[in-house]
C-alpha positions in Angstrom: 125.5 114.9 110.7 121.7 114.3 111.0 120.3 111.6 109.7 116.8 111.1 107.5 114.9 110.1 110.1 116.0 112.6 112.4 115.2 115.7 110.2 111.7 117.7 109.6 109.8 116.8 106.7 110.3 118.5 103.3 107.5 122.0 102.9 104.1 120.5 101.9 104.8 122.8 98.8 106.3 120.2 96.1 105.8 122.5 93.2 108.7 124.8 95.0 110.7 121.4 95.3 110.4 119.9 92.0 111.3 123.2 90.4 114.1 123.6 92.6 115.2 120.2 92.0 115.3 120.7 88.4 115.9 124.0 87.4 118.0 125.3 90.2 120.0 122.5 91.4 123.1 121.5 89.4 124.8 118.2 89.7 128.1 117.6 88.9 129.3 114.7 87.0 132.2 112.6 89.0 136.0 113.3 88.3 138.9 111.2 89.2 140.3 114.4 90.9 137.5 114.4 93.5 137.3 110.8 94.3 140.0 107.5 94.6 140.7 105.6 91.9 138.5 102.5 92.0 140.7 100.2 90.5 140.6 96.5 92.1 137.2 97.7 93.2 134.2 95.6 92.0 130.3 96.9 91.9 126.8 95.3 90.9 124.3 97.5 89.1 121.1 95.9 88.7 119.1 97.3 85.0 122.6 98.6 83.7 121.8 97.9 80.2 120.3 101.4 79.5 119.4 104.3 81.1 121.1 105.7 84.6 122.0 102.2 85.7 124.1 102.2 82.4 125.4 105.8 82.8 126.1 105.1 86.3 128.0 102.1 85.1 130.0 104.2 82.7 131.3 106.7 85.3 132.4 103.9 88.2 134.4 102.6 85.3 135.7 105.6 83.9 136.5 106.1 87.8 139.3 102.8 87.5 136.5 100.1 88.6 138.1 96.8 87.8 135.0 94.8 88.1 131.7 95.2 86.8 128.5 92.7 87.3 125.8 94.3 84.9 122.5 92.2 86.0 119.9 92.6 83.7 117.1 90.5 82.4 118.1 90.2 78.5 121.3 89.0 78.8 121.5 89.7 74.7 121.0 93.7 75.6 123.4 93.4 78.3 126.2 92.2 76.4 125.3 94.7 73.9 125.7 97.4 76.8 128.6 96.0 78.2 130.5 95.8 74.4 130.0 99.6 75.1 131.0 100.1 78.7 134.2 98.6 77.9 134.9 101.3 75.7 135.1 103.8 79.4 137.4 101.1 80.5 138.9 98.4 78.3 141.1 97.2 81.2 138.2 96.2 83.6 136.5 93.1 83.4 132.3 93.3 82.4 130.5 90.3 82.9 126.5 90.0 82.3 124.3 88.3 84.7 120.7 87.5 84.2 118.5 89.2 86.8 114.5 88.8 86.4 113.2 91.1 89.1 109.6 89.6 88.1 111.2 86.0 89.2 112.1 84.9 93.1 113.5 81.9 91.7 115.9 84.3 89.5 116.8 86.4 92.1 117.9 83.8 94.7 119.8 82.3 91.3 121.7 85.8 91.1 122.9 86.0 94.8 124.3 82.6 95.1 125.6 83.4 91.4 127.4 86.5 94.0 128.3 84.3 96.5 129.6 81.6 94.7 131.7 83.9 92.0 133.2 87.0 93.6 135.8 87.3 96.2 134.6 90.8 97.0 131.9 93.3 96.3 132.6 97.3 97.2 129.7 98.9 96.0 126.3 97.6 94.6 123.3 99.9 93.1 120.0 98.5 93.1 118.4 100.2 90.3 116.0 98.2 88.2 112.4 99.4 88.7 109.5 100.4 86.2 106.6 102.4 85.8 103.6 100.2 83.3 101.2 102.3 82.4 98.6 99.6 82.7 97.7 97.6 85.5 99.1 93.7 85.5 100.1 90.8 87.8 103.4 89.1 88.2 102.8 85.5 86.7 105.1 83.6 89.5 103.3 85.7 92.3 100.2 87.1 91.6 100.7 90.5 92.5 100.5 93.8 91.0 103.7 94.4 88.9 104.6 97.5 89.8 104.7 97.0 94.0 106.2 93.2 93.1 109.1 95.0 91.3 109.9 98.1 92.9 109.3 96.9 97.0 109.1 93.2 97.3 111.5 92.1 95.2 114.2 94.9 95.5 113.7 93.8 99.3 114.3 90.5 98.7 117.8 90.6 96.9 118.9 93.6 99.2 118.4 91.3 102.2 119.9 88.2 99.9 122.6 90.0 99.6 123.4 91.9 103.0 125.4 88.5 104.5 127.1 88.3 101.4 128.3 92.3 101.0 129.1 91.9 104.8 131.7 89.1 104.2 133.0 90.1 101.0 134.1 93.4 102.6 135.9 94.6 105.6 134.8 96.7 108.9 137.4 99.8 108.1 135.9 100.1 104.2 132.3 98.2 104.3 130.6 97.6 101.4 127.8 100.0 100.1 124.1 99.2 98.9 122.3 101.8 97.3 118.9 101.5 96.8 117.0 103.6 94.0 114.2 105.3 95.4 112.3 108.6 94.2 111.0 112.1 95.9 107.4 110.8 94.4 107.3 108.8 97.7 107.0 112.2 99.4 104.0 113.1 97.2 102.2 110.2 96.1 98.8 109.6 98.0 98.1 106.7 100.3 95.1 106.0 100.0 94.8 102.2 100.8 97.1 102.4 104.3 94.7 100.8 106.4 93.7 98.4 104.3 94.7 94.6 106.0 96.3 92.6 105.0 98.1 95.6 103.1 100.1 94.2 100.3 97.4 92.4 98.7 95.2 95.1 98.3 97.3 96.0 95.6 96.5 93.1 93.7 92.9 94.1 93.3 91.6 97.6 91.7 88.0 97.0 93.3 90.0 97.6 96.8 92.9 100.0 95.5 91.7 101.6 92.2 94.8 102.1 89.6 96.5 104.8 88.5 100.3 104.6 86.9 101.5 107.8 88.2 101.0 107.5 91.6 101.2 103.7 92.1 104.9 104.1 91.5 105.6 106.4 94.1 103.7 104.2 96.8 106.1 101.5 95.4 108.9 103.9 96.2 107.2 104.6 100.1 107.0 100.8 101.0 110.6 99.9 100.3 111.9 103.5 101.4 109.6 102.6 104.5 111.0 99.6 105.0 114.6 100.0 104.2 115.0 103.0 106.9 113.4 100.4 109.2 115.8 97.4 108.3 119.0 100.0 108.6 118.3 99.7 112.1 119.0 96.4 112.2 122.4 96.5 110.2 125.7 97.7 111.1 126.9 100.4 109.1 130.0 98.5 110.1 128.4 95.6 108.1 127.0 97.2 105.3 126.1 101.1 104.0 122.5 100.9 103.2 121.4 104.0 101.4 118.4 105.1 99.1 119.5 108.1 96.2 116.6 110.0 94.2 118.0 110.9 91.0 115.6 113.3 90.1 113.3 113.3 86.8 115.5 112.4 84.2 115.3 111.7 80.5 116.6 109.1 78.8 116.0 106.6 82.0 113.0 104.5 79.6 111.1 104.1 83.2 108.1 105.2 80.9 108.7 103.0 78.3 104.7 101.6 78.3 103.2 104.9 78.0 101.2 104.9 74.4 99.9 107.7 72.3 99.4 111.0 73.8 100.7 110.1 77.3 103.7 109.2 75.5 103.7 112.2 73.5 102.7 114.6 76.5 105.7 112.7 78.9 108.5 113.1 76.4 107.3 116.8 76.1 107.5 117.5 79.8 110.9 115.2 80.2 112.7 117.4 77.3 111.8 120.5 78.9 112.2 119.6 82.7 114.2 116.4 82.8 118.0 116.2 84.2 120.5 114.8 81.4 120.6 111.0 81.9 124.6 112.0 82.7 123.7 113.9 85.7 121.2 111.9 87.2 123.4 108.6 87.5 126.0 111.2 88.7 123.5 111.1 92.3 123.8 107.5 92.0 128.0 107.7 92.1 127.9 110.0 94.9 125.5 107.7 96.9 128.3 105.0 96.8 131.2 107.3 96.9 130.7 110.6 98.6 128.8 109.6 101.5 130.3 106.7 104.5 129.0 105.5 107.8 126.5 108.5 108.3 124.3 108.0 105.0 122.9 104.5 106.9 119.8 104.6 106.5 119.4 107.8 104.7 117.7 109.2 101.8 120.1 110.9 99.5 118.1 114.4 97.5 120.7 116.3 95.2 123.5 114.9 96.6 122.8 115.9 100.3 120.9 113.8 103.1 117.6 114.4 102.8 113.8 114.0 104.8 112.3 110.8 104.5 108.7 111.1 102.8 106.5 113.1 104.7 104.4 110.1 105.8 107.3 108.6 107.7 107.1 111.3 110.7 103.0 110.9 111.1 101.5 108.3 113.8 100.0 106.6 110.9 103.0 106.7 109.0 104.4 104.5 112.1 101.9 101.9 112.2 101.9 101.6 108.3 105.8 101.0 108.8 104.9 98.2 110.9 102.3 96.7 109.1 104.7 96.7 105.5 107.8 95.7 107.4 105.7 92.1 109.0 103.9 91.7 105.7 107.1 92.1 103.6 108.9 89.8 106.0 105.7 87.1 106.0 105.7 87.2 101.9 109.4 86.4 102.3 109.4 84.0 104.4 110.0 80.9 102.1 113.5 82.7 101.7 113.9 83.0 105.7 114.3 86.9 105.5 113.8 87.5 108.6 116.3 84.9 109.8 119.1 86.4 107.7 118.4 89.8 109.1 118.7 88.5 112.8 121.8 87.1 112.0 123.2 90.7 111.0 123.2 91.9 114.5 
């Protein structure tokens, strides 16, 4: 099977693919019949309070998963989600770790939390991200929320955790790490690429001028960017890295800051062309379980491998690669990233 990297880019016509995506494609919601049962299995799912990291939750555990981590900021909201996950599997055991995505300190908290706790880990979805509406700066970093969040941080615990998946799992049935990413990395525009350093122009709207919309799918570039580029460093042997797009869904709350009539105008636009919360996570289950060994490094569209963005197959699209993957590794440094990467091999 061909892999992401190895395929042609998407058409340059995204109307075609976004109504495709949403009007013509169906996705089908997991069934015991189709896949193992999971029982003894254990999984992480970052954000599963609410939304398609809850939904996803529900359907590994209606699946027979024995053990579920649901890491989520408000540990209050996550026992209230998990009171309700038990109901898709009162055998299984739910336990509710906090998870600030905002925090480094929280983060490096959570994986030795994983180390420390859990004899193994099977599958683990990294699906906390956001969308503000409004520019703002992480308080412990100084950097633009949205890029802080979505790349830098999700990088951070993926790496964190890669040692950790390896040796909690075996070579014959190695863990899997999916990594949320979205199709609005294929369409978003660039603008600030050759901007250096890269990542802090982010931080400043004289250099990079804001605007929500298209903010989050440069977010969505960087780590998918970054993540094909780190998959070639790591044994699918060691660990299934993957990246799923779930499609535009409704009921996720990744708008939650919009206001007035951006609020009004996105729920219109959501309840006519948005997937069912149901049947987005449902891309998320077949990320873990319908795809092995030849998903590394791939990004996951409707079930199917899938192009990478656009950008990825350009000569600049190279050198930004480059650029994001020593700037990521230089921010994360204090955490020796690239140390625990090299130590993969």
């Amino acid at each position: 099977m061909v892999a992401s990297k190895d395929m042609h880019p998407l058409p340059k016509n995204s109307g075609k693919i976004f109504w495709n995506n949403q009007f013509k494609v169906k996705i089908e919601l997991p069934t015991r019949s189709e896949f193992p049962s999971l029982k003894g299995k254990v999984a992480i799912i970052t954000g599963s309070n609410t939304g398609l990291g809850f939904e996803s939750s529900k359907q590994l555990l209606t699946l027979g998963l024995s053990h579920l981590i649901v890491a989520v900021r408000s540990t209050k909201k996550g026992k209230d989600a998990a009171s309700q996950l038990t109901l898709a599997n009162p055998s299984a055991t739910i336990d509710v770790w906090p998870l600030d995505m905002e925090s480094y300190d929280s983060i490096q908290t959570f994986v030795h939390k994983c180390n420390t706790e859990l004899s193994r880990i099977d599958y683990t979805i990294l699906n906390s991200g956001l969308a503000p509406a409004n520019f703002s700066t992480t308080q412990s970093t100084g950097h633009e929320t949205t890029i802080q969040v979505n790349h830098t941080s999700t990088i951070l615990l993926t790496i964190l955790l890669l040692p950790i998946l390896k040796a909690k799992s075996t070579r014959d049935n190695p863990a899997r790490l999916t990594v949320v990413n979205s199709l609005t990395a294929h369409l978003c525009n660039f603008s600030n690429q050759h901007q250096r350093p890269l990542l802090p122009s982010f931080d400043n709207t004289t250099i990079t001028p804001w605007d929500s919309n298209n903010r989050y799918g440069v977010s969505k570039l960087l780590a998918q960017l970054f993540l094909v580029k780190l998959a070639e460093h790591i044994k699918p042997e060691d660990v299934v890295i993957n990246m799923v797009d779930p499609g535009l869904t409704k009921g996720t709350g990744l708008f939650r800051d919009a206001k007035g009539a951006l609020l009004v105008a996105m729920k219109a636009f959501l309840a006519i062309t948005g997937r069912p919360v149901d049947r987005g996570a449902a891309t998320y289950v077949d990320a873990l379980l319908g795809h092995g060994k030849e998903s590394h490094g791939c990004f996951l569209m409707n079930t199917e491998i899938s192009p990478l963005a656009s950008f990825f197959y350009t000569a600049e699209g190279s050198i930004a690669q480059d650029q994001i993957w020593e700037e990521t590794l230089g921010e994360l440094s204090f955490a020796q990233a690239e140390e625990i990467i090299a130590s993969m091999r």
